[in-house]
VEXLOKE-665368 format. One record per atom (N, C-alpha, C): residue number from 0; residue in three letters; atom name; x, y negated, z negated. Coordinates in nm, 4 decimals. Example, Ala and Ser with C-alpha at 12.3 -4.5 7.8 and 13.67 -1.06 7.14 Angstrom:
% residues 2
<0,"ALA","N",<1.3190,0.5690,-0.7800>>
<0,"ALA","CA",<1.2300,0.4500,-0.7800>>
<0,"ALA","C",<1.3200,0.3300,-0.7800>>
<1,"SER","N",<1.2850,0.2250,-0.7080>>
<1,"SER","CA",<1.3670,0.1060,-0.7140>>
<1,"SER","C",<1.2900,-0.0030,-0.7870>>
This chain:
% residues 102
<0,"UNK","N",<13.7238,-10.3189,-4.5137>>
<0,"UNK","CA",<13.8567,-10.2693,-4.4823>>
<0,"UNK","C",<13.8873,-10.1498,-4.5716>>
<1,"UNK","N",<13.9107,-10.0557,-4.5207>>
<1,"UNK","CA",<13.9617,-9.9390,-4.5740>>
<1,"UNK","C",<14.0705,-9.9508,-4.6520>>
<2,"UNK","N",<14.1246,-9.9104,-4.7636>>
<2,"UNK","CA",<14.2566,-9.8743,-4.8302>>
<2,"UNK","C",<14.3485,-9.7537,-4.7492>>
<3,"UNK","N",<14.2631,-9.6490,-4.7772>>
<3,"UNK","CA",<14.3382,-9.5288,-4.6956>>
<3,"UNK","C",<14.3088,-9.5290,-4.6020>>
<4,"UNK","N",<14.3594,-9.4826,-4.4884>>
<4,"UNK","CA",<14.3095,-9.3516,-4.3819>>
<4,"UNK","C",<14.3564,-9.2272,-4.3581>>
<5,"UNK","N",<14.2857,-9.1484,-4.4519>>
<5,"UNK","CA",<14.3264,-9.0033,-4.4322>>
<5,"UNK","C",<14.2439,-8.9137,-4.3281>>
<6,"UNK","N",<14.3476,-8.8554,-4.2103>>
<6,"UNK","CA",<14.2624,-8.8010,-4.1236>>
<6,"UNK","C",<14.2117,-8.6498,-4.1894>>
<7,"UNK","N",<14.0728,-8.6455,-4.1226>>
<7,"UNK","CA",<14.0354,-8.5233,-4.1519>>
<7,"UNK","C",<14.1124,-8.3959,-4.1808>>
<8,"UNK","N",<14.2082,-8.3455,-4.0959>>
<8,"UNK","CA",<14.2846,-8.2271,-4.0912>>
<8,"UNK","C",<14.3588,-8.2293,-4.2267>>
<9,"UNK","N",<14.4410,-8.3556,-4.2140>>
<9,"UNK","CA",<14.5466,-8.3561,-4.3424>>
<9,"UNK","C",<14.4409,-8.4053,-4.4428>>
<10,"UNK","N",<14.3346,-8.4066,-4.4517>>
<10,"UNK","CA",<14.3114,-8.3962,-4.6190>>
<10,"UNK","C",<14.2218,-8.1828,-4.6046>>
<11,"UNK","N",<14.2365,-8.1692,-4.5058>>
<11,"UNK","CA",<14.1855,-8.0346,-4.5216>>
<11,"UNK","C",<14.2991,-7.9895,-4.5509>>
<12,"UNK","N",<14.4030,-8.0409,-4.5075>>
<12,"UNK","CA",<14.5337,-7.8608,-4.5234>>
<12,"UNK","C",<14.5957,-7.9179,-4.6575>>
<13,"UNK","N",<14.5746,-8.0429,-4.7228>>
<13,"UNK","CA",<14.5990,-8.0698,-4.8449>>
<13,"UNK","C",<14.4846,-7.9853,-4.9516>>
<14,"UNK","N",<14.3674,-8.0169,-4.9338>>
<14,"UNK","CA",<14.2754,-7.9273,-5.0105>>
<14,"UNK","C",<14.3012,-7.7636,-5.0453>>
<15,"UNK","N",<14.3574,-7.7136,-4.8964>>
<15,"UNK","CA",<14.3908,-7.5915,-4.8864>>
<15,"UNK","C",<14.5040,-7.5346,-4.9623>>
<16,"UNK","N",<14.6232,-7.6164,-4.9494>>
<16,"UNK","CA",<14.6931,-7.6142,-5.0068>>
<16,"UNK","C",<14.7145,-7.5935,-5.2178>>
<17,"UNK","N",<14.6268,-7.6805,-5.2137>>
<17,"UNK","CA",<14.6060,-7.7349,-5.3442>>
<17,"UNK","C",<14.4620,-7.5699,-5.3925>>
<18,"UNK","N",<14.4021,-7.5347,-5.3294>>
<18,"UNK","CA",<14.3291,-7.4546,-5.3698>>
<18,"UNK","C",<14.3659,-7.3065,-5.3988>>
<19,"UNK","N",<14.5164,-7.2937,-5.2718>>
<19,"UNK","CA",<14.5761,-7.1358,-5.2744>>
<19,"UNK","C",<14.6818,-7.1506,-5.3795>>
<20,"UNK","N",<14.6936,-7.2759,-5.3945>>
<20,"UNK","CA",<14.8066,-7.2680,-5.5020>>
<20,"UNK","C",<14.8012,-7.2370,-5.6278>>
<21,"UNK","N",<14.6284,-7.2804,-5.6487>>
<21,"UNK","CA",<14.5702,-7.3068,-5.7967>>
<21,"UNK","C",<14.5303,-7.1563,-5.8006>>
<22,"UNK","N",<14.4467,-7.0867,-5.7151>>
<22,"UNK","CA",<14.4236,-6.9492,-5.7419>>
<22,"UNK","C",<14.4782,-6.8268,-5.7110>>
<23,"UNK","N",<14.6054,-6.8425,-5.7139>>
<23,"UNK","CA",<14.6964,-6.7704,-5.6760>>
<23,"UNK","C",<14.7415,-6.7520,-5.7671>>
<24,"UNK","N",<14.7392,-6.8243,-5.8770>>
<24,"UNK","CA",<14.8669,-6.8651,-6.0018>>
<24,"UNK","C",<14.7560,-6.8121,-6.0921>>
<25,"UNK","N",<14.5900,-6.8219,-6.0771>>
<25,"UNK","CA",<14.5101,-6.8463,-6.1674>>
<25,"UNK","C",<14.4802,-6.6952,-6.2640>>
<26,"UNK","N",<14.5149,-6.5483,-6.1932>>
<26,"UNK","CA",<14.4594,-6.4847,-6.2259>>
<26,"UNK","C",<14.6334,-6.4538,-6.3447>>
<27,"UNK","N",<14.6986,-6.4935,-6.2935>>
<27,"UNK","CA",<14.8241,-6.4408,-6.3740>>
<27,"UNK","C",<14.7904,-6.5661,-6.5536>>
<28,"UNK","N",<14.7825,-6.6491,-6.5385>>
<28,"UNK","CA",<14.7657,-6.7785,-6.6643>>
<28,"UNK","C",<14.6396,-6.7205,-6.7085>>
<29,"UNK","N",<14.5265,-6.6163,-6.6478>>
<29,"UNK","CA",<14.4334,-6.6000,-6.7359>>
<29,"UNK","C",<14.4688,-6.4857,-6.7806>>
<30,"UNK","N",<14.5447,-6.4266,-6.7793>>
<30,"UNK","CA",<14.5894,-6.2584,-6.7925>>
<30,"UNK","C",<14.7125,-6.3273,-6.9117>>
<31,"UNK","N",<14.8074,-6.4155,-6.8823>>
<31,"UNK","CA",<14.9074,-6.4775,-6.9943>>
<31,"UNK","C",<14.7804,-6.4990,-7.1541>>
<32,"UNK","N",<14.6555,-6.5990,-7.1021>>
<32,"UNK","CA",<14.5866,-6.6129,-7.2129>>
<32,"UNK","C",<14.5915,-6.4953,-7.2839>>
<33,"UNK","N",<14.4761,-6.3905,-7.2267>>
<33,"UNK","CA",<14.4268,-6.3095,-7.3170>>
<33,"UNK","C",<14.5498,-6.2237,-7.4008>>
<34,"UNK","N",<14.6361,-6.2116,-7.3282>>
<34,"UNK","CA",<14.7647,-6.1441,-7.4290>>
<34,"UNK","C",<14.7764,-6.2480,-7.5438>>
<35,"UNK","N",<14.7743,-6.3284,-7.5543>>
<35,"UNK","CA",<14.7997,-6.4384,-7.6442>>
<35,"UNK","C",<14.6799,-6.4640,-7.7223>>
<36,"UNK","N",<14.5670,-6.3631,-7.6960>>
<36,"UNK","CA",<14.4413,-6.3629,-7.7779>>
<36,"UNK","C",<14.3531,-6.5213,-7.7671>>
<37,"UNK","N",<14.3712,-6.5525,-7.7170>>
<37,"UNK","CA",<14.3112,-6.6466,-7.6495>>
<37,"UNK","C",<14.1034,-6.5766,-7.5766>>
<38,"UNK","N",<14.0160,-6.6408,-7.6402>>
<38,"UNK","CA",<13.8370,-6.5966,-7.6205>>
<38,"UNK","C",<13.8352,-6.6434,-7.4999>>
<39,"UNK","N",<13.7271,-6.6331,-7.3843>>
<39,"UNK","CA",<13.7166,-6.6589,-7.2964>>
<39,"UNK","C",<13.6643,-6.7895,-7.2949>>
<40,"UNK","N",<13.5960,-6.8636,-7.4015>>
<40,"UNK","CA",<13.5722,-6.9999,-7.3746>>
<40,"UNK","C",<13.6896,-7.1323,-7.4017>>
<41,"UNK","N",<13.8077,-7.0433,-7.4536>>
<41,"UNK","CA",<13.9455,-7.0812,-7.4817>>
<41,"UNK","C",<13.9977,-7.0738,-7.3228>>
<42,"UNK","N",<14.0138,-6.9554,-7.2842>>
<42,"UNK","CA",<14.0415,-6.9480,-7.1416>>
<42,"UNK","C",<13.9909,-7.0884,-7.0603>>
<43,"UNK","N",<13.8712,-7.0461,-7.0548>>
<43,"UNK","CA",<13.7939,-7.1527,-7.0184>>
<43,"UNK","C",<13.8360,-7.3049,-6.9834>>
<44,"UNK","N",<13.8447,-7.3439,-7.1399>>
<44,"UNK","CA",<13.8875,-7.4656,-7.1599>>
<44,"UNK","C",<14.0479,-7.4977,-7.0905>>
<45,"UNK","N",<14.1082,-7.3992,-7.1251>>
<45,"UNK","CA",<14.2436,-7.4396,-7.1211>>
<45,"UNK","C",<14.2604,-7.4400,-6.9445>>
<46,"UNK","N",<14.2104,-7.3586,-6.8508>>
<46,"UNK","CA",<14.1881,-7.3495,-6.7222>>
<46,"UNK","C",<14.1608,-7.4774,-6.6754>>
<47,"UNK","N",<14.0536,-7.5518,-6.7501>>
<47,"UNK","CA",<13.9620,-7.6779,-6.6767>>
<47,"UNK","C",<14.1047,-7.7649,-6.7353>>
<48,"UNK","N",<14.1602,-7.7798,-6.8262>>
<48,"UNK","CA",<14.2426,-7.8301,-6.8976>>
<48,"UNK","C",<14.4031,-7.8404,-6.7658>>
<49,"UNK","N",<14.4329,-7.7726,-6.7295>>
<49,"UNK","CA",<14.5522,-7.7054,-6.6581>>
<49,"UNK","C",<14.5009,-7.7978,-6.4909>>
<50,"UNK","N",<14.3710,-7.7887,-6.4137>>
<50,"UNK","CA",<14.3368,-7.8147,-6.3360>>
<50,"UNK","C",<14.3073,-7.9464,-6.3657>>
<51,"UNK","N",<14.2907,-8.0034,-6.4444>>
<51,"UNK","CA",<14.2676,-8.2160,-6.4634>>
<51,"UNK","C",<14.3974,-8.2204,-6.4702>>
<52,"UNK","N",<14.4732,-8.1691,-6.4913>>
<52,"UNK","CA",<14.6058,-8.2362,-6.5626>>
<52,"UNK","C",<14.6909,-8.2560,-6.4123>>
<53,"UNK","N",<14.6572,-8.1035,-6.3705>>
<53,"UNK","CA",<14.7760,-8.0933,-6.2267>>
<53,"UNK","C",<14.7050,-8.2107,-6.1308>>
<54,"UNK","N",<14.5547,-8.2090,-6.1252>>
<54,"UNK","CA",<14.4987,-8.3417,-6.0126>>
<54,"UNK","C",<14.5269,-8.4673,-6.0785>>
<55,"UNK","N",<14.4954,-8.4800,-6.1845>>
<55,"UNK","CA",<14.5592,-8.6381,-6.2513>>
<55,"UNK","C",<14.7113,-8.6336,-6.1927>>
<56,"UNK","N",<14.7874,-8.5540,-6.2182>>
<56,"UNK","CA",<14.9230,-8.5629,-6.2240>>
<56,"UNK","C",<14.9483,-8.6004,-6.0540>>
<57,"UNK","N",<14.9100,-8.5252,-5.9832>>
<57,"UNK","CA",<14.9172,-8.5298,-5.8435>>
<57,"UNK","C",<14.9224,-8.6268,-5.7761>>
<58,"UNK","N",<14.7518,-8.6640,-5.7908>>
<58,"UNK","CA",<14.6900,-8.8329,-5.7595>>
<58,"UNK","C",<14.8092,-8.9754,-5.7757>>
<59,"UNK","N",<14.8489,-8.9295,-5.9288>>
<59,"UNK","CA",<14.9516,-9.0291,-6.0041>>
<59,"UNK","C",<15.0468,-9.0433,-5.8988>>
<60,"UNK","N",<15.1317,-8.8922,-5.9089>>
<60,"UNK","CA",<15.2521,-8.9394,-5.8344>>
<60,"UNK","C",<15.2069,-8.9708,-5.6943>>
<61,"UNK","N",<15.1630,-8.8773,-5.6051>>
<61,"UNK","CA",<15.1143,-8.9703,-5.4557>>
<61,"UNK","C",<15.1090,-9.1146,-5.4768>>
<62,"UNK","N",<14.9780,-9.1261,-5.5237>>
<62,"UNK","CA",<14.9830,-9.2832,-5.4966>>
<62,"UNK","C",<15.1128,-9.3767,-5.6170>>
<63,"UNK","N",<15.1734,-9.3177,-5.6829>>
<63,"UNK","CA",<15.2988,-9.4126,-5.6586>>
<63,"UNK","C",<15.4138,-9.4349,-5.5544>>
<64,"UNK","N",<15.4310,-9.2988,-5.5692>>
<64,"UNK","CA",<15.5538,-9.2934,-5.4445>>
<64,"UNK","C",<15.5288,-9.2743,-5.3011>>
<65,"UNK","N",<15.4007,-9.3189,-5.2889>>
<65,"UNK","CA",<15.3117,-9.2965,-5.1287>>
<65,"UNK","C",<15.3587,-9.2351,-5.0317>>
<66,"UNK","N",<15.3815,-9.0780,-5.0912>>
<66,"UNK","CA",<15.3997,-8.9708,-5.0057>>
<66,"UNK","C",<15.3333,-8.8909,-5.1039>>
<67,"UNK","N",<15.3240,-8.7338,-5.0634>>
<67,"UNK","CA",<15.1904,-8.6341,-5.0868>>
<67,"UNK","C",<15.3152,-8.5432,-5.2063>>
<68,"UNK","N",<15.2560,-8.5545,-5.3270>>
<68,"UNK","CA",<15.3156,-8.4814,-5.4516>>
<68,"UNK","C",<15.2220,-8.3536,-5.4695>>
<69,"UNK","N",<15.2383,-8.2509,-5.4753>>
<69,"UNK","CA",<15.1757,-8.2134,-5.5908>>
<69,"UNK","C",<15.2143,-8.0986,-5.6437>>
<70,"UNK","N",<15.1568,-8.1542,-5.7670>>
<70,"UNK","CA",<15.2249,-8.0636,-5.8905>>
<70,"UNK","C",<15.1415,-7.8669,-5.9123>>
<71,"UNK","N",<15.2097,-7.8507,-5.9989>>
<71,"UNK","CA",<15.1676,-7.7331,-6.0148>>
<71,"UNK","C",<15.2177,-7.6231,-6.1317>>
<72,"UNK","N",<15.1805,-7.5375,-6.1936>>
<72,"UNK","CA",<15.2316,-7.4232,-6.2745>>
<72,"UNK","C",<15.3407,-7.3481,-6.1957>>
<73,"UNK","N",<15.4542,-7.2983,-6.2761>>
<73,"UNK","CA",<15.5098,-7.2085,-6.2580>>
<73,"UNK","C",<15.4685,-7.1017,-6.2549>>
<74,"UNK","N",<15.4250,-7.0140,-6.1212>>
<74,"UNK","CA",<15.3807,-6.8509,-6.1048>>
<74,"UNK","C",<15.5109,-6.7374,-6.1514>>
<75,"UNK","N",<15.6253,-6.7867,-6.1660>>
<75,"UNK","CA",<15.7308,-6.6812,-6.2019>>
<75,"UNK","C",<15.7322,-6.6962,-6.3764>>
<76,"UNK","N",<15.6875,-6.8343,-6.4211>>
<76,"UNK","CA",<15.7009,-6.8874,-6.5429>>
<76,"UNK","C",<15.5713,-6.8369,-6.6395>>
<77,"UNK","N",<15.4466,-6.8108,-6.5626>>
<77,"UNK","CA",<15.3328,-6.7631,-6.5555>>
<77,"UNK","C",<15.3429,-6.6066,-6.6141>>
<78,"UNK","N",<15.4297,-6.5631,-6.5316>>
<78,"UNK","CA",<15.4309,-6.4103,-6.5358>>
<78,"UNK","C",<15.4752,-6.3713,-6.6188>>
<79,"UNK","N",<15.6046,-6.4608,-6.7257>>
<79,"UNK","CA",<15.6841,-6.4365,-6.7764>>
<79,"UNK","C",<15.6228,-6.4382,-6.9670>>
<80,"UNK","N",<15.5258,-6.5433,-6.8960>>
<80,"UNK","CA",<15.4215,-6.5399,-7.0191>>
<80,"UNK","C",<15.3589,-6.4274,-7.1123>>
<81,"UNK","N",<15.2688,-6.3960,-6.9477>>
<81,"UNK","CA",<15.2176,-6.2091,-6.9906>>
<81,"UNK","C",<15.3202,-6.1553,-7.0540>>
<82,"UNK","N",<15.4007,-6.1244,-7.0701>>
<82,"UNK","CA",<15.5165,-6.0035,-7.1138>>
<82,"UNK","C",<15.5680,-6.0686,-7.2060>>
<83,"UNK","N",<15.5830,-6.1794,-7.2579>>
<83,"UNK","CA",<15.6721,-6.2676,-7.3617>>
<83,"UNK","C",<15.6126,-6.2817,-7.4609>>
<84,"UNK","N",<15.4461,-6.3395,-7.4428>>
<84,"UNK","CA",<15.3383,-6.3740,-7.5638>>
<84,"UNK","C",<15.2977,-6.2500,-7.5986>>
<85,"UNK","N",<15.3199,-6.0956,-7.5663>>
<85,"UNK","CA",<15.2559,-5.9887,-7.6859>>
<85,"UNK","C",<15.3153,-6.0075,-7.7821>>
<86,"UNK","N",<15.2160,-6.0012,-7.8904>>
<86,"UNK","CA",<15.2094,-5.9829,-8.0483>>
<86,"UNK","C",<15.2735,-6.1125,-8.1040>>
<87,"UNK","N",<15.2203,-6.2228,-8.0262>>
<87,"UNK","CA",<15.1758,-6.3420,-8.0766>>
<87,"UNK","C",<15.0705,-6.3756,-8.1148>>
<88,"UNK","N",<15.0294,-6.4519,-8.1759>>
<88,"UNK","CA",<14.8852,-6.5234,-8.2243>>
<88,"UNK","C",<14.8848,-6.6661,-8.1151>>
<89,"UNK","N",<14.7617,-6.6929,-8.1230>>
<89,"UNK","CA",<14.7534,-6.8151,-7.9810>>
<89,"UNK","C",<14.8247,-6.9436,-8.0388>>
<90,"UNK","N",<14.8058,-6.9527,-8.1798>>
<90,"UNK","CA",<14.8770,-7.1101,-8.2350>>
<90,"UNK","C",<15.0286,-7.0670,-8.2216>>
<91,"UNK","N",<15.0800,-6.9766,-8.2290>>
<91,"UNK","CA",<15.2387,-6.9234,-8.1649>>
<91,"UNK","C",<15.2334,-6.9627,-8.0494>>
<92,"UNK","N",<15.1740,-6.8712,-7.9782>>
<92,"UNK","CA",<15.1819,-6.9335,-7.8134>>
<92,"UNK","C",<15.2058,-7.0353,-7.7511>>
<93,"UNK","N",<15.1255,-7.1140,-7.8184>>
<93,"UNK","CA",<15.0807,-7.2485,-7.7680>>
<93,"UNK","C",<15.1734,-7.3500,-7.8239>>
<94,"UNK","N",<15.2448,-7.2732,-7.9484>>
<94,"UNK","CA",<15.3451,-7.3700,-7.9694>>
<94,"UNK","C",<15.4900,-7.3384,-7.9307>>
<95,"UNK","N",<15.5119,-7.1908,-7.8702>>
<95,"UNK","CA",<15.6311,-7.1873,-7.7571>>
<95,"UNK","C",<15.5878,-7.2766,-7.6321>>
<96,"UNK","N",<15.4664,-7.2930,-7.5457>>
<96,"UNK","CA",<15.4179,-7.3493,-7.4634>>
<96,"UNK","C",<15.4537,-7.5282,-7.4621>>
<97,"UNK","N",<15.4410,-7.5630,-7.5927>>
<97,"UNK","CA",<15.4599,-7.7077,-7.6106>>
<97,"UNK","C",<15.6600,-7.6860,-7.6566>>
<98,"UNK","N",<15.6902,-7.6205,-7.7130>>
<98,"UNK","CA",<15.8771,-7.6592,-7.7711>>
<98,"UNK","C",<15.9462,-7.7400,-7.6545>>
<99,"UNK","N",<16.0194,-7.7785,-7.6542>>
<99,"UNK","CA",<16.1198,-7.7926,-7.5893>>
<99,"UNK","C",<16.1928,-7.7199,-7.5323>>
<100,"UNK","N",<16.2872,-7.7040,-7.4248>>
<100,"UNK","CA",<16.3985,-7.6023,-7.4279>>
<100,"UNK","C",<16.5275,-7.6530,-7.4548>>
<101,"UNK","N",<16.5862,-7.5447,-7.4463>>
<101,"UNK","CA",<16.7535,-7.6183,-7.5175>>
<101,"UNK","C",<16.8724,-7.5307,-7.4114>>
């Protein structure tokens, strides 16, 4: 007995979805890194880092609230990065990235 049944189409236009979203956003968060002096195996990491988190996160909420979640980066929040993090150091960055807001 099956758990799911996901028909073919809707797990394609979910994939799709989930793929234009991620590289759409992707070239702006790698362009935020390097202003923030961030190496490319930093990039790297933090990319693979950004992409487990949003599919963990996703997976999570779907299958709690058994309808289709998914999460994602802010692309306006993204952008805002590039232009905000010059003449920061990356442990700055990363610790406006983690603060709180108020």
């Amino acid at each position: 007995m099956r758990l799911f049944s996901i028909p073919p189409p809707t797990l394609l236009a979910g994939f799709l979805a989930v793929l234009i979203g991620y590289a759409s956003s992707a070239a702006i968060i790698w362009q935020a890194a390097i202003v923030a002096g961030a190496t490319t195996a930093q990039i790297s990491g933090w990319m693979t880092a950004l992409g487990l988190a949003m599919g963990v996160s996703t997976l999570t909420l779907t299958l709690w609230y058994r309808v289709p979640v998914l999460t994602a980066w802010s692309t306006p929040g993204a952008a805002l990065l590039v232009t905000g993090l010059q003449g920061l150091t990356l442990n700055e960055a990363i610790g406006v990235l983690l603060s709180p807001t108020r």
